[in-house]
C-alpha positions in Angstrom: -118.7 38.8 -39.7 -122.4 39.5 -40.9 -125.0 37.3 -40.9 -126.9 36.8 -44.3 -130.4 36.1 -43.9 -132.0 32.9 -45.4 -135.1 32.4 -47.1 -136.4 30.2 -44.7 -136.2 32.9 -41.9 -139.3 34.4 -43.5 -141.1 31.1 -43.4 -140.5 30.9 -39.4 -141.5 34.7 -39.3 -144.6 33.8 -41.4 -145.3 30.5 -39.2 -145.2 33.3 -36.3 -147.8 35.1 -37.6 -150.2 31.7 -38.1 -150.1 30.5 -34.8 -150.7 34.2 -32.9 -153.3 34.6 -30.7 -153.9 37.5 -32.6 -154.6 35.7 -35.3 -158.5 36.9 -35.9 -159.8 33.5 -36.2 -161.1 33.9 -32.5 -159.1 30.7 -31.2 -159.1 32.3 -27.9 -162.9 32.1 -27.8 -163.5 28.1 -27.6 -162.0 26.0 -24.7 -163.6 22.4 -26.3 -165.1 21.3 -23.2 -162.7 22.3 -20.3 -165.4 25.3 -19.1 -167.8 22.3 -18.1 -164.9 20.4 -16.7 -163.7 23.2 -14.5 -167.7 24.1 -13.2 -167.8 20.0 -12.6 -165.1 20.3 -10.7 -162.9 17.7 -12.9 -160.7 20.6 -13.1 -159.4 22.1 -10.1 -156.0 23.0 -10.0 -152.5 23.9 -12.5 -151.7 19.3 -12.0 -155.0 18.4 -13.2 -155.4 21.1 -15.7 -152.4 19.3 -17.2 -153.6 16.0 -17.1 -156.5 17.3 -18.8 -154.8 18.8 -21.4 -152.2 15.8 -22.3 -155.3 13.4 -22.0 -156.2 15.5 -25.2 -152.8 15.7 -26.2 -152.2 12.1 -26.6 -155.7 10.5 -27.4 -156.7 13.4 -30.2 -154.1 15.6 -31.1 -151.4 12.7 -31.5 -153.8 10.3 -33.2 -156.2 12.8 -35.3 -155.2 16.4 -36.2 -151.5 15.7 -36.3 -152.0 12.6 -38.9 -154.6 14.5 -40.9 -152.4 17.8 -41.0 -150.0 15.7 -42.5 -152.4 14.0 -45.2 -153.4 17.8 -46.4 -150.0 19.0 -46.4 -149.3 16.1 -48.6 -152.3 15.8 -50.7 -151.8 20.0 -51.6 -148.7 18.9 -52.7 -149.9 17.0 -55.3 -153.5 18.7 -55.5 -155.1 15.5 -54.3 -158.6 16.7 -54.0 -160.0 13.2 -53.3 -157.7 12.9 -50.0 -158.4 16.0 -49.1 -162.7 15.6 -49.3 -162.0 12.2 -47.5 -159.7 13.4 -44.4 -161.9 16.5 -44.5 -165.3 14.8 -43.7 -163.5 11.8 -41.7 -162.6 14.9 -39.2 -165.8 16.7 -39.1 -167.0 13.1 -38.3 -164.9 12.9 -35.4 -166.2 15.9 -33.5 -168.8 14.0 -31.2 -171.2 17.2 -30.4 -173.0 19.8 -31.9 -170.7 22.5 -30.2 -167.0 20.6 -31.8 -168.7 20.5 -35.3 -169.7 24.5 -35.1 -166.2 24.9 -33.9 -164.7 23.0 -36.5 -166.5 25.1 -39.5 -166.6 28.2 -37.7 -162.6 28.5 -37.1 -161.9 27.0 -40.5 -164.4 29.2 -42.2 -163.0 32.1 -40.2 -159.2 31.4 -41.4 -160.3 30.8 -45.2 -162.3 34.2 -45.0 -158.8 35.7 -43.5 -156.7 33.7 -46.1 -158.7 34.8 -49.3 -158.0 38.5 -47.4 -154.5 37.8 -47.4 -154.3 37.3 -51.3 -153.6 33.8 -50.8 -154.2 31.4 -53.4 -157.7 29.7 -52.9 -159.7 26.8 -54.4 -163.2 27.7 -55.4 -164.2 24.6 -53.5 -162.7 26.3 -50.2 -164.6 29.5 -50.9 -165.9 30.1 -47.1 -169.5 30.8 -49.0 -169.4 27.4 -50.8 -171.3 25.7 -48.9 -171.5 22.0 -50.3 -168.3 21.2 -49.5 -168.2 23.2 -46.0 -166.1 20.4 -44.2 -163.3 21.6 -45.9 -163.1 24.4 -44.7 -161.4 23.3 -41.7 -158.5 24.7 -39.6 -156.3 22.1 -40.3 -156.4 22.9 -44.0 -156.4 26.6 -43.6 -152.7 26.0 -41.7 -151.8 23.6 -44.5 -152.7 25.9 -47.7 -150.9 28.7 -45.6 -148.5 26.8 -44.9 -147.9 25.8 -49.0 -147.3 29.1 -49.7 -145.8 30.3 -47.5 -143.0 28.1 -47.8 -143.6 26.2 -44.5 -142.0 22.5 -43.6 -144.5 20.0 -42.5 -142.7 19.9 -39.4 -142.0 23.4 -38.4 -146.1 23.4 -38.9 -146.7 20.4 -36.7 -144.6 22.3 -34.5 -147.0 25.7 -34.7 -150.2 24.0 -34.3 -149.3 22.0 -31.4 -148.1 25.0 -29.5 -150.6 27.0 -30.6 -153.3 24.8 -29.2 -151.5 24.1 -26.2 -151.4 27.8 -25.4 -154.8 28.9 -26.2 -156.4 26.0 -23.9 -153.7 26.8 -20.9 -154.9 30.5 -21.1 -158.3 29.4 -21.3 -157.4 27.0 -17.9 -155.9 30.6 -16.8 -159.1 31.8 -16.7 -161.7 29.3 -16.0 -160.0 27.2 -12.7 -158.3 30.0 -12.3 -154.8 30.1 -12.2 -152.7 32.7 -12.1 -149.9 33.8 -15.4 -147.3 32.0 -13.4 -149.5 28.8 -13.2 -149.8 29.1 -16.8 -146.3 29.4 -17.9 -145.3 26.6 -15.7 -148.5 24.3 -17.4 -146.8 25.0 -20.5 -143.7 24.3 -19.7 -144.5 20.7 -18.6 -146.8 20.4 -21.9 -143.9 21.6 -24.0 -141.8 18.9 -23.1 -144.2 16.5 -24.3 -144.8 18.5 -27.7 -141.4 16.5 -29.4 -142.6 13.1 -28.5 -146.0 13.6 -30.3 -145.0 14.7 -33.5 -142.9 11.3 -33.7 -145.7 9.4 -32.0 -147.9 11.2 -34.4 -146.1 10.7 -37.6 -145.7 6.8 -37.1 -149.6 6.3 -37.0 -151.0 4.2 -39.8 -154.5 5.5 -41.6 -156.3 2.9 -40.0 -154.9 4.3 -36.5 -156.6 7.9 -37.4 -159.1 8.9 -35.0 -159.9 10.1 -31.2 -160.7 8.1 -28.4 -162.1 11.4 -25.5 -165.2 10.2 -24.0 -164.7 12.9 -21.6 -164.3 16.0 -23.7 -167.6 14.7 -25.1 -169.8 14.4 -22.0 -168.0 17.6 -21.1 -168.7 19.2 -24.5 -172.4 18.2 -24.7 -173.0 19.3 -21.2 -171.6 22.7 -21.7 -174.0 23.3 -24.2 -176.4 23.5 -21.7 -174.0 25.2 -19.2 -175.8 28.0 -17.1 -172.5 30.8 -17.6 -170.5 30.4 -19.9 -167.4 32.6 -20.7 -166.3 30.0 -24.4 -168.4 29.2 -27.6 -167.1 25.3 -26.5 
């Protein structure tokens, strides 16, 4: 008996390649606020490094990106520019210090530059030098017009991005508390489990539901801005 490859098995290898740390976007270079929350002391050990992370999980991921991936996937679908300029500048809104925004520019810019590389179809209005309408070019976006044609479902794509992120901020924990690899694996472990639940949790939120309620990841972004050592750009 031999096993015929499908189409789709390309789209899983392709959604592989997205979500690799190799990926040069430099994901591996921002931990969004947990550098400050480690030197604070907030941060200590693999249990709070995981409290940490699924206080993100379920009060930004969950109620922002994972909503708002969804409204670009869909809006590209039917080349909604409108939705997409609104959702766009609604998330750039939502990064509550100086060092989010640059992150938020800086990685998008960086996977539209890498995009445009890659011979994928790109808008002139995502042109990483177009500047007037910079908060578009956004992460979120980048992984949705990749995504488009590369013949990625919405879910197997909410299903990237959430382990994606999960990984790059356990190995930045890793580093920072630190932990050692076995730490690590085990933090993702426990954070996997939770990864199912959110894409439902996320995928029931209304529009007027989008947004992110992490008062801490702001005080602890803003103060690493000022942070004496610093191994992250957040």
């Amino acid at each position: 008996m031999t096993f015929e490859p499908q189409p789709t098995d390309v789209a899983s290898f392709r959604l592989f390649q997205l979500i690799s740390p190799s990926l040069p976007i430099g994901g591996f270079t921002y931990s969004q606020g947990l550098e400050w929350a480690v030197e604070a002391g907030w941060v200590s050990n693999q249990k709070q490094m995981v409290d940490w992370l699924e206080m993100m999980l379920n009060n930004s991921l969950v109620t922002l990106e994972l909503p708002i991936l969804a409204k670009f996937y869909q809006a590209l679908a039917s080349d909604d520019q409108t939705t997409i300029h609104y959702w766009s500048d609604y998330l750039y809104s939502c990064r509550e210090t100086r060092e989010l925004r640059a992150e938020e520019l800086q990685r998008g810019k960086a996977l539209f530059t890498l995009l445009k590389q890659l011979d994928l179809p790109i808008q002139a209005q995502w042109q990483p030098e177009n500047e007037p309408h910079a908060a578009t070019q956004n992460q979120l976006l980048g992984f949705c017009v990749a995504a488009k044609a590369w013949g990625i479902s919405l879910h197997s794509l909410q299903q990237g991005y959430l382990w994606s992120w999960a990984e790059n901020m356990v190995m930045a924990g890793v580093k920072l508390v630190p932990l050692g690899q076995t730490s690590g694996q085990k933090a993702l472990l426990t954070l996997s489990e939770k990864l199912p639940q959110c894409i439902v949790k996320a995928n029931q939120i209304q529009d007027d539901e989008i947004g992110s309620f992490t008062p801490s990841v702001a005080i602890a972004s803003s103060r690493h801005e000022t942070q004496y050592t610093r191994l992250f750009r957040s």
